[in-house]
C-alpha positions as CSV (number, residue, x, y, z in Angstrom):
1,X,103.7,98.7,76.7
2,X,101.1,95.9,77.9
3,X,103.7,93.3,77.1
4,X,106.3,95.3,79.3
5,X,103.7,95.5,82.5
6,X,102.7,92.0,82.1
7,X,106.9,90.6,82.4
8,X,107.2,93.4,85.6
9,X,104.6,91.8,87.1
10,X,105.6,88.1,86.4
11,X,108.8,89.1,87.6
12,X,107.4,90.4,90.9
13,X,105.1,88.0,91.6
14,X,107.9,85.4,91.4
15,X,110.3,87.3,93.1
16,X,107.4,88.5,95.9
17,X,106.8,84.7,96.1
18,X,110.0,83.5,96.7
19,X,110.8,85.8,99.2
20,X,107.7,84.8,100.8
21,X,108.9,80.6,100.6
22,X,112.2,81.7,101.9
23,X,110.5,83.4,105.1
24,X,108.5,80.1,105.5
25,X,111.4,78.2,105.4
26,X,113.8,80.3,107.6
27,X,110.8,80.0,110.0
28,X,111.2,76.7,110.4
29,X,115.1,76.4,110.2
30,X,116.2,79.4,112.4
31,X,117.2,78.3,116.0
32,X,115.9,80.6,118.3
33,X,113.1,83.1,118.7
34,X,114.2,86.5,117.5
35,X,115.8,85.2,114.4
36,X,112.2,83.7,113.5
37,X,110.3,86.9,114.5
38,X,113.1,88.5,111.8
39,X,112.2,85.8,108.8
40,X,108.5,86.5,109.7
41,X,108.6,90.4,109.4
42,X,111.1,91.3,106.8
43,X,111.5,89.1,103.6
44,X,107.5,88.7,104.1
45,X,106.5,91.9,104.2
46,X,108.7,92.8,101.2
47,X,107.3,89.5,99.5
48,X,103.8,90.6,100.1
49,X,104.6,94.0,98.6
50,X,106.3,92.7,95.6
51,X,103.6,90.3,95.2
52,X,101.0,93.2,95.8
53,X,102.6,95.3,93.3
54,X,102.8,92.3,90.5
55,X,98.8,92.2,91.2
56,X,98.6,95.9,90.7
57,X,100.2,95.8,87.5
58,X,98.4,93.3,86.2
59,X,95.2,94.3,86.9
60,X,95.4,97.8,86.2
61,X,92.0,98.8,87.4
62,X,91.3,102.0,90.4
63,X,88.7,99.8,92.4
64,X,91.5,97.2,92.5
65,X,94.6,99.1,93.1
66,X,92.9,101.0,95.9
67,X,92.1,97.7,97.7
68,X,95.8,96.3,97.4
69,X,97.4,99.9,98.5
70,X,94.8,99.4,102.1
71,X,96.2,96.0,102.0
72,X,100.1,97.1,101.6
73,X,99.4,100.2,104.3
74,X,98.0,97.7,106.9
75,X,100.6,95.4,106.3
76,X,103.2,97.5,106.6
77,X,101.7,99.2,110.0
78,X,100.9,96.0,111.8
79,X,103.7,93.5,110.9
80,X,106.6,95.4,112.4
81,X,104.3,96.3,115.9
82,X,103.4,92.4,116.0
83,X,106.7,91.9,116.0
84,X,108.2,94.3,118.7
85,X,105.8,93.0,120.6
86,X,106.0,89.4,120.3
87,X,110.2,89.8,120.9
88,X,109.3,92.6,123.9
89,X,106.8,89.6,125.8
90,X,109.3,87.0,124.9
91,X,112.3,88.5,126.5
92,X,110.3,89.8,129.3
93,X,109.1,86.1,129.1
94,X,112.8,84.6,129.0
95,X,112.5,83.2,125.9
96,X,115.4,84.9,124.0
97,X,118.9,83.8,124.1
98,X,121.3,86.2,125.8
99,X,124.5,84.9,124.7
100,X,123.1,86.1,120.8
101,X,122.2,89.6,121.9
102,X,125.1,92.2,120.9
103,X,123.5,94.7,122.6
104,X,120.6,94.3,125.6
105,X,118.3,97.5,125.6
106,X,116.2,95.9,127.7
107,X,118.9,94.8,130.5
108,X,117.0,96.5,134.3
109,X,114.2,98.1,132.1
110,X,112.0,95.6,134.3
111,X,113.1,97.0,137.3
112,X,112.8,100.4,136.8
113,X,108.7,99.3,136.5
């Protein structure tokens, strides 16, 4: 059973680090703002958890396990809120593209201030 746990959490800890390379690099290869604020929220927070869980496995101790859970909760609450509102202060700032927006929510919501 040990032997089991131990290839899960290689297995996630590669997989949770490659998903965290691949956000680094579409950070630096994505064209415009709101594709980068995408690469840095989605395939990193699903890196960090996959990388997280790979840790959890391995060590297999309460103390520990509590720790990375606070770690995955936080994580998961701040990273999508640091996003909406760097993309929010960016178009407000005119920083994202219009001609790659399918649809503008935000289209007057200025005015209406």
């Amino acid at each position: 059973m040990s032997a089991v746990l131990d290839v899960t959490a290689w297995v996630c800890l590669v997989i949770g680090g490659l998903l965290s390379l691949s956000a680094g690099v579409a950070l630096m290869r994505f064209p415009d703002l709101l594709s980068r604020m995408h690469a840095a929220t989605k395939p990193q927070v699903l890196g960090l958890l996959l990388v997280l869980i790979g840790c959890a496995l391995r060590l297999r101790d309460a103390v520990d396990i509590t720790t990375l859970l606070l770690v995955a909760v936080f994580s998961m609450a701040t990273a999508p809120v640091a996003a909406h509102m760097i993309g929010r202060a960016a178009y407000r700032a005119g920083q994202a593209r219009s001609d790659l927006l399918v649809v503008d929510d935000l289209a007057g919501a200025d005015d209406k201030r």
